[in-house]
N, CA, C and O atoms as a GROMACS GRO file, in nm:
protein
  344
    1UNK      N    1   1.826   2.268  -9.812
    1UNK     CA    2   1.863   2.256  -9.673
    1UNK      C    3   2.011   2.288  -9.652
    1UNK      O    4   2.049   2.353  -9.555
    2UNK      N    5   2.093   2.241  -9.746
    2UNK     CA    6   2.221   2.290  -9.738
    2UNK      C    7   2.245   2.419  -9.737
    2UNK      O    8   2.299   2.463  -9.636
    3UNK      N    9   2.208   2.518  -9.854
    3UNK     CA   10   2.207   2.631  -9.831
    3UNK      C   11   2.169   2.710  -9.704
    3UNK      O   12   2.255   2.773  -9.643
    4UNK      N   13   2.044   2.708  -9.667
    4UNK     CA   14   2.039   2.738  -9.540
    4UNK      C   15   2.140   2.744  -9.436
    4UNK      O   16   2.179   2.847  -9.382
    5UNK      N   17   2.186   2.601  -9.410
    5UNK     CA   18   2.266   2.574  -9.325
    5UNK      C   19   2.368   2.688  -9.363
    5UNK      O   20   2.377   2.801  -9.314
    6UNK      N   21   2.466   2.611  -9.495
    6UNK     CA   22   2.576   2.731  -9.532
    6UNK      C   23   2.548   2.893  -9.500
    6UNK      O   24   2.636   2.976  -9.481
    7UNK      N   25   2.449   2.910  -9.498
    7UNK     CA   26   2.415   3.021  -9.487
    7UNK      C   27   2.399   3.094  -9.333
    7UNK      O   28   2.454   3.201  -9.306
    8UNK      N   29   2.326   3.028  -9.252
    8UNK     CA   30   2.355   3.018  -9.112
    8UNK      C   31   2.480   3.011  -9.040
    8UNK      O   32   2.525   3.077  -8.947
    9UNK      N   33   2.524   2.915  -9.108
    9UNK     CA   34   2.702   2.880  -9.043
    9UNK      C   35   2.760   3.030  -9.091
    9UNK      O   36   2.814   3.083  -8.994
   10UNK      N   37   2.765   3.134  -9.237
   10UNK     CA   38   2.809   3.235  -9.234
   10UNK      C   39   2.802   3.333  -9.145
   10UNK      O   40   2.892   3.395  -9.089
   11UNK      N   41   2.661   3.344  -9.135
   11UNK     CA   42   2.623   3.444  -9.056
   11UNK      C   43   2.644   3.480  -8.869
   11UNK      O   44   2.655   3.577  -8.793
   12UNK      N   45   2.637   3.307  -8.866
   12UNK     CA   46   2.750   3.339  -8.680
   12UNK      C   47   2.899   3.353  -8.705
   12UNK      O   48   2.975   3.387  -8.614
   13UNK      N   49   2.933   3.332  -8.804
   13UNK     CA   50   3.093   3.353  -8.820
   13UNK      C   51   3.104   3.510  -8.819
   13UNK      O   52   3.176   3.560  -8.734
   14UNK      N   53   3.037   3.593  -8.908
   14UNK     CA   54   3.077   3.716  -8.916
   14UNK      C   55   2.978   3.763  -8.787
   14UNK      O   56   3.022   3.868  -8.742
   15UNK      N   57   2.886   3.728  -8.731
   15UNK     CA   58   2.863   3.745  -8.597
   15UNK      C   59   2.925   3.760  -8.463
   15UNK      O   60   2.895   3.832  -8.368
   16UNK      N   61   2.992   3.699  -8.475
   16UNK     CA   62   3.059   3.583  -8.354
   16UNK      C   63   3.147   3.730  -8.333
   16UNK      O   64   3.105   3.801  -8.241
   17UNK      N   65   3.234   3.769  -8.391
   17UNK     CA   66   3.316   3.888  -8.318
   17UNK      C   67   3.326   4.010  -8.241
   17UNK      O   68   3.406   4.074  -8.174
   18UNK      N   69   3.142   4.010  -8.306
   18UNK     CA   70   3.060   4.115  -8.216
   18UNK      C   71   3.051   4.111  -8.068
   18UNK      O   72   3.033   4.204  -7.989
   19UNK      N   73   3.062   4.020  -8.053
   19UNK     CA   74   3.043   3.961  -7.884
   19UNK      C   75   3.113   4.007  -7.799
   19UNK      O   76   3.072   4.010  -7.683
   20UNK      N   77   3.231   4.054  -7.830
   20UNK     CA   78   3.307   4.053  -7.772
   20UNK      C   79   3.332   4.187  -7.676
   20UNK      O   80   3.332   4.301  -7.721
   21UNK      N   81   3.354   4.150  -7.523
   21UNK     CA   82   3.375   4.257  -7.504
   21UNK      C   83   3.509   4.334  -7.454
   21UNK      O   84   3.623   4.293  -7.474
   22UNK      N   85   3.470   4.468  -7.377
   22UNK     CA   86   3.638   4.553  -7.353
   22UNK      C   87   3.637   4.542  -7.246
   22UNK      O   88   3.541   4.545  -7.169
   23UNK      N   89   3.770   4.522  -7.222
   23UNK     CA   90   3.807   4.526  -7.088
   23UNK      C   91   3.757   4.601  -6.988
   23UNK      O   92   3.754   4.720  -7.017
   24UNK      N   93   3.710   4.570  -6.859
   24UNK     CA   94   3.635   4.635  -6.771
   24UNK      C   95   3.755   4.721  -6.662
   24UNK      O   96   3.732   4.818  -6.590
   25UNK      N   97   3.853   4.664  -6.678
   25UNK     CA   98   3.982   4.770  -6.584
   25UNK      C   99   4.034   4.895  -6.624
   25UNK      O  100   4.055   4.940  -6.737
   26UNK      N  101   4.052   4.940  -6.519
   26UNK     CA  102   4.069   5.059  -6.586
   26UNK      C  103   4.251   5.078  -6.551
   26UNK      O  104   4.326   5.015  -6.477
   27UNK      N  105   4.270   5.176  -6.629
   27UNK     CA  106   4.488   5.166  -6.664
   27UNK      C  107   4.512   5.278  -6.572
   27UNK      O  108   4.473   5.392  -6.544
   28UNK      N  109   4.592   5.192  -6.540
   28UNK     CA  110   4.653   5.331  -6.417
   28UNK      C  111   4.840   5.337  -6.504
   28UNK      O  112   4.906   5.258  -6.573
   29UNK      N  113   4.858   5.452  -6.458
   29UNK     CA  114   5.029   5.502  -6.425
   29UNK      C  115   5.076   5.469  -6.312
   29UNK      O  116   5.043   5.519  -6.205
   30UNK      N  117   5.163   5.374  -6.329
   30UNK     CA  118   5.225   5.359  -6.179
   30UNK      C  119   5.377   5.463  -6.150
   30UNK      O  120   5.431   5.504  -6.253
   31UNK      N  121   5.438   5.500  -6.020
   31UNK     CA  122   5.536   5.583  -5.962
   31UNK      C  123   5.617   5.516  -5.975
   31UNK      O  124   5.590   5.399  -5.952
   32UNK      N  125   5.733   5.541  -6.010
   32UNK     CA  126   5.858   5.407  -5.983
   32UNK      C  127   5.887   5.442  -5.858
   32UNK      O  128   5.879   5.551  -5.802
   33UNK      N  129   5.947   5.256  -5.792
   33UNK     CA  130   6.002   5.286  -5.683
   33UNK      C  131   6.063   5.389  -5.631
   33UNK      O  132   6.116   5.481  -5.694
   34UNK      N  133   6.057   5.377  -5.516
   34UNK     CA  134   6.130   5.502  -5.437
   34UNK      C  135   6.270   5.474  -5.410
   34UNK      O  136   6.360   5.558  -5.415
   35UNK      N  137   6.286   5.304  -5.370
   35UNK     CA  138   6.442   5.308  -5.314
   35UNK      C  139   6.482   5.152  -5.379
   35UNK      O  140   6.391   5.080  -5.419
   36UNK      N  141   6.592   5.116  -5.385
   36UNK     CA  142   6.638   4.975  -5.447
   36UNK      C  143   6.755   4.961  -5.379
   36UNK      O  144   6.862   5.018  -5.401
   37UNK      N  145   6.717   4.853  -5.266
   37UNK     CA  146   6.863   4.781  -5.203
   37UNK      C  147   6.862   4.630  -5.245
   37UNK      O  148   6.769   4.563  -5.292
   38UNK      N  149   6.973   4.601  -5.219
   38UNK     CA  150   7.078   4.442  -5.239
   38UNK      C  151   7.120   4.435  -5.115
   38UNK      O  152   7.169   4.528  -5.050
   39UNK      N  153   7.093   4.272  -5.061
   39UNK     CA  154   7.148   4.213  -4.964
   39UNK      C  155   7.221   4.111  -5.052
   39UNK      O  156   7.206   4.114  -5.174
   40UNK      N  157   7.296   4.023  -4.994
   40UNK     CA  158   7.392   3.907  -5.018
   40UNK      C  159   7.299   3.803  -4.908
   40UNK      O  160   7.261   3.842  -4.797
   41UNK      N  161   7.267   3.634  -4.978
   41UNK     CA  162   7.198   3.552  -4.969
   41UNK      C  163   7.341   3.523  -4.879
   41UNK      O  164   7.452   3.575  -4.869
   42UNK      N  165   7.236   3.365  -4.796
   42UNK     CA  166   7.378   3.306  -4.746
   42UNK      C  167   7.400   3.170  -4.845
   42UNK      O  168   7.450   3.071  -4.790
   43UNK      N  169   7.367   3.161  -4.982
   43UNK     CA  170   7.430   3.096  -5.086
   43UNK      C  171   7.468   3.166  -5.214
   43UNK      O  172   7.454   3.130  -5.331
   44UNK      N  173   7.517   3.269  -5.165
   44UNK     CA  174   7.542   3.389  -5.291
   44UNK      C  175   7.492   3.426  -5.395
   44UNK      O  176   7.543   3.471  -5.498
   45UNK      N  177   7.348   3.398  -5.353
   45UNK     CA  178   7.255   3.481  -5.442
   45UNK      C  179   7.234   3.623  -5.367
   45UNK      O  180   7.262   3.650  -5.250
   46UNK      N  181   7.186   3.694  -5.453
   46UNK     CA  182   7.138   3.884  -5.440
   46UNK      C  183   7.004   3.889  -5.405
   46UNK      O  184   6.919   3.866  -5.492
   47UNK      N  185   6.961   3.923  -5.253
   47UNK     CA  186   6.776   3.949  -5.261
   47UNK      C  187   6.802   4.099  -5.289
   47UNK      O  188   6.895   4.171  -5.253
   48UNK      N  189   6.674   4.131  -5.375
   48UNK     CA  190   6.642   4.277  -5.375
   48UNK      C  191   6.509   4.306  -5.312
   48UNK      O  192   6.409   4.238  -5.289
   49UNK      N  193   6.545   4.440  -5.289
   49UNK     CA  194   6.467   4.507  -5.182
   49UNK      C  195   6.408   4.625  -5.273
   49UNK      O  196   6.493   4.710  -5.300
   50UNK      N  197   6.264   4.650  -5.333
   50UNK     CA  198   6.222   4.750  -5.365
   50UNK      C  199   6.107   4.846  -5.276
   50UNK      O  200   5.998   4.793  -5.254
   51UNK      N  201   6.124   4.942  -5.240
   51UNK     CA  202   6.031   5.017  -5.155
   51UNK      C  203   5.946   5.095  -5.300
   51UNK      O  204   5.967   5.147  -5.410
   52UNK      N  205   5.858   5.064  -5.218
   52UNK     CA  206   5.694   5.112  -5.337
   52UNK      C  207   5.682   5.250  -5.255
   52UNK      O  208   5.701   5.273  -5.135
   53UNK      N  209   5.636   5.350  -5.381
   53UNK     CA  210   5.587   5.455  -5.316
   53UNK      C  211   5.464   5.494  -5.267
   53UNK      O  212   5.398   5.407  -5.324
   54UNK      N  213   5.380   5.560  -5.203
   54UNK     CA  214   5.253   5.537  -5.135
   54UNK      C  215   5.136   5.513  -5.218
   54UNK      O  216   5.035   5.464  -5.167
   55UNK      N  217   5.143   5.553  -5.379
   55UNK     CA  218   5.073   5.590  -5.443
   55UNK      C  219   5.036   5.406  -5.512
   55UNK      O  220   4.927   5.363  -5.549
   56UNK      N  221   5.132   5.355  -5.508
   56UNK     CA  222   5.146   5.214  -5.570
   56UNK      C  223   5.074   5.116  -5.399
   56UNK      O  224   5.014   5.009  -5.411
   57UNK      N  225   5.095   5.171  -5.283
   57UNK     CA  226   5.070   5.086  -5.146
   57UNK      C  227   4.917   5.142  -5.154
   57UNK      O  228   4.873   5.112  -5.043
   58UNK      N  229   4.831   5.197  -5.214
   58UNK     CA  230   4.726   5.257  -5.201
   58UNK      C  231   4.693   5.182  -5.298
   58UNK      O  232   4.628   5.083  -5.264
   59UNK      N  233   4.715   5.192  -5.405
   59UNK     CA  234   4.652   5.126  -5.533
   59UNK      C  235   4.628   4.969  -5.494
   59UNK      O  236   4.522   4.915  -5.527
   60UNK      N  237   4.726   4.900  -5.424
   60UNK     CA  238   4.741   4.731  -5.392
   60UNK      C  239   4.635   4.762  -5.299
   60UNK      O  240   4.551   4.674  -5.309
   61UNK      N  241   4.601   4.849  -5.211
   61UNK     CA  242   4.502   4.852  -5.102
   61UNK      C  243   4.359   4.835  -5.116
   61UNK      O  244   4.292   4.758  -5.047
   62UNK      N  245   4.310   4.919  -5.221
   62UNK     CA  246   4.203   4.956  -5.298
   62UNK      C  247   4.148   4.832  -5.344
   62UNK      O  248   4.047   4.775  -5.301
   63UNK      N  249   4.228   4.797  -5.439
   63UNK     CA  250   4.179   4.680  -5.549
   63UNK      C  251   4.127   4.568  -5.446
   63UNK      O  252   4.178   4.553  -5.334
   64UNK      N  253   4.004   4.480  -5.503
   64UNK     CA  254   3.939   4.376  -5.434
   64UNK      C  255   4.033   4.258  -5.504
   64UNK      O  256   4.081   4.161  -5.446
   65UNK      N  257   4.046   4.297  -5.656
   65UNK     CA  258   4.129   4.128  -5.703
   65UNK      C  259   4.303   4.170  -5.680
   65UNK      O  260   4.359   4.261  -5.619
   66UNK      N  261   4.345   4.072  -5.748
   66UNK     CA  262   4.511   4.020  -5.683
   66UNK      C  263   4.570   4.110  -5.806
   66UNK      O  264   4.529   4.103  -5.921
   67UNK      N  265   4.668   4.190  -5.763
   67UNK     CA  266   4.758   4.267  -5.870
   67UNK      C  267   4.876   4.199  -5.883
   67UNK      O  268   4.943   4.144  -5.796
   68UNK      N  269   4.901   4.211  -6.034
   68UNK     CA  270   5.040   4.170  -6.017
   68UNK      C  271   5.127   4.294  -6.066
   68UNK      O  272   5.069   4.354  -6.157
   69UNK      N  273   5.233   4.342  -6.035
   69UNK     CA  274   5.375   4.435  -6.034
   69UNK      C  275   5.496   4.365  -6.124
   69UNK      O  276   5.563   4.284  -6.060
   70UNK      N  277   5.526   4.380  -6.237
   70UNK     CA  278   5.615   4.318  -6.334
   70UNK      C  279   5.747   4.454  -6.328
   70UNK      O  280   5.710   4.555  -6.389
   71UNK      N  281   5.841   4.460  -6.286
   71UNK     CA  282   5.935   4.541  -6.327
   71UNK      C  283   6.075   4.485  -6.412
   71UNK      O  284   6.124   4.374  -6.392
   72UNK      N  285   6.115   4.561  -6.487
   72UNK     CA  286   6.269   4.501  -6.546
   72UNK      C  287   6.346   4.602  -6.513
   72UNK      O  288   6.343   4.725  -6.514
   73UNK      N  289   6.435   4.490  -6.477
   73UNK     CA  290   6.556   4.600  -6.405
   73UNK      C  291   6.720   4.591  -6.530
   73UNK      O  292   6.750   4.498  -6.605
   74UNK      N  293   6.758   4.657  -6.518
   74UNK     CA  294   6.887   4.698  -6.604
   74UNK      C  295   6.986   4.759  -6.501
   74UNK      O  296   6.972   4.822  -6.397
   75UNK      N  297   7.114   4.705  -6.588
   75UNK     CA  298   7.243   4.748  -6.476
   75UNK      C  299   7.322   4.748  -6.583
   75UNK      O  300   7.294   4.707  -6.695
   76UNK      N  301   7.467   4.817  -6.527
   76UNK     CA  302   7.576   4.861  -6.617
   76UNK      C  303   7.695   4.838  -6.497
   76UNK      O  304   7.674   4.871  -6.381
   77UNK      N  305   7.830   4.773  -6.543
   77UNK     CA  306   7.916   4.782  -6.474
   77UNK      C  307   7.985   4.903  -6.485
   77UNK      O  308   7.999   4.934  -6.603
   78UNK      N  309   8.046   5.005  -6.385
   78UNK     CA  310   8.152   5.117  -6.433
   78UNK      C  311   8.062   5.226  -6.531
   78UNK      O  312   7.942   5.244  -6.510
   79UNK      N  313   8.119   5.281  -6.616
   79UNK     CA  314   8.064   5.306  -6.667
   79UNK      C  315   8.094   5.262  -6.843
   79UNK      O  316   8.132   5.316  -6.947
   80UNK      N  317   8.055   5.141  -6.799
   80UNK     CA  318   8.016   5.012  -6.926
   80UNK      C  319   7.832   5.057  -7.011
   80UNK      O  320   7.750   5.146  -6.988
   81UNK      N  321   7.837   4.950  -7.100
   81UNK     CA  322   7.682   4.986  -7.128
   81UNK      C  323   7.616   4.948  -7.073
   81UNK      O  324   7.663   4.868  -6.992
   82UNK      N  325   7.464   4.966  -7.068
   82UNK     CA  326   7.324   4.899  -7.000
   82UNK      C  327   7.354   4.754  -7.023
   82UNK      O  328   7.436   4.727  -7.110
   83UNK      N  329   7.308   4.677  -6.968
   83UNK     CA  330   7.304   4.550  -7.008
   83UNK      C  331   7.190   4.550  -7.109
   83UNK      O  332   7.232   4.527  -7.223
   84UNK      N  333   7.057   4.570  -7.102
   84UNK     CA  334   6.939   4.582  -7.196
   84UNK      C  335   6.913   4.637  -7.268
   84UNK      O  336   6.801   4.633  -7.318
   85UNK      N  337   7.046   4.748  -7.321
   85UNK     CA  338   6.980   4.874  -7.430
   85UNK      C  339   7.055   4.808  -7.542
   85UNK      O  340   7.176   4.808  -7.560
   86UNK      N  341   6.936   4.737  -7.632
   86UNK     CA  342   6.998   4.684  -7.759
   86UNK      C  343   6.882   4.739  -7.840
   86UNK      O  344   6.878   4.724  -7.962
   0.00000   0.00000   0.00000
C-alpha cells in the first residue's frame, strides 16, 4: 500500500507542471510619449504631464480589462550624466 501511494504521489508531482498554462494576452509595442511637461505643485512638488500618442489612446480604448502603463523616466543636469545609466 505504501508503494502505491509513493508511487502515485510521484506521478502528480511530475504531472502537476503539465497543467499549466500560457498566457492568453497578447504583447503589444507601445509608441513613446509624444510630449512631457512639468508644472510646479503649490507644495513644491513637480506634477508631470505625459501626452500618449493615439496609438497607446486606442489600445486603453479597445481593451475590456484595466491596463496598467509603467514608464521610467531619467534626467541629467547640464550636461552631467543620466541619473540611471549605471
Amino acid at each position: 500500500m505504501l508503494k502505491k501511494t509513493i508511487s502515485l504521489m510521484i506521478c502528480l508531482i511530475l504531472l502537476w507542471p503539465g497543467l499549466a498554462y500560457a498566457n492568453e494576452y497578447r504583447s503589444v509595442t507601445l509608441d513613446q510619449p509624444s510630449g512631457l511637461s512639468v508644472r510646479p505643485g503649490d507644495g513644491g512638488e513637480l506634477f508631470l504631464r505625459l501626452t500618449q500618442p493615439d496609438s497607446i489612446m486606442e489600445l486603453m480604448n479597445d481593451e475590456e480589462d484595466e491596463i496598467w502603463l509603467l514608464y521610467e523616466l531619467d534626467w541629467k543636469i547640464n550636461d552631467g550624466p543620466w541619473k540611471f545609466n549605471k
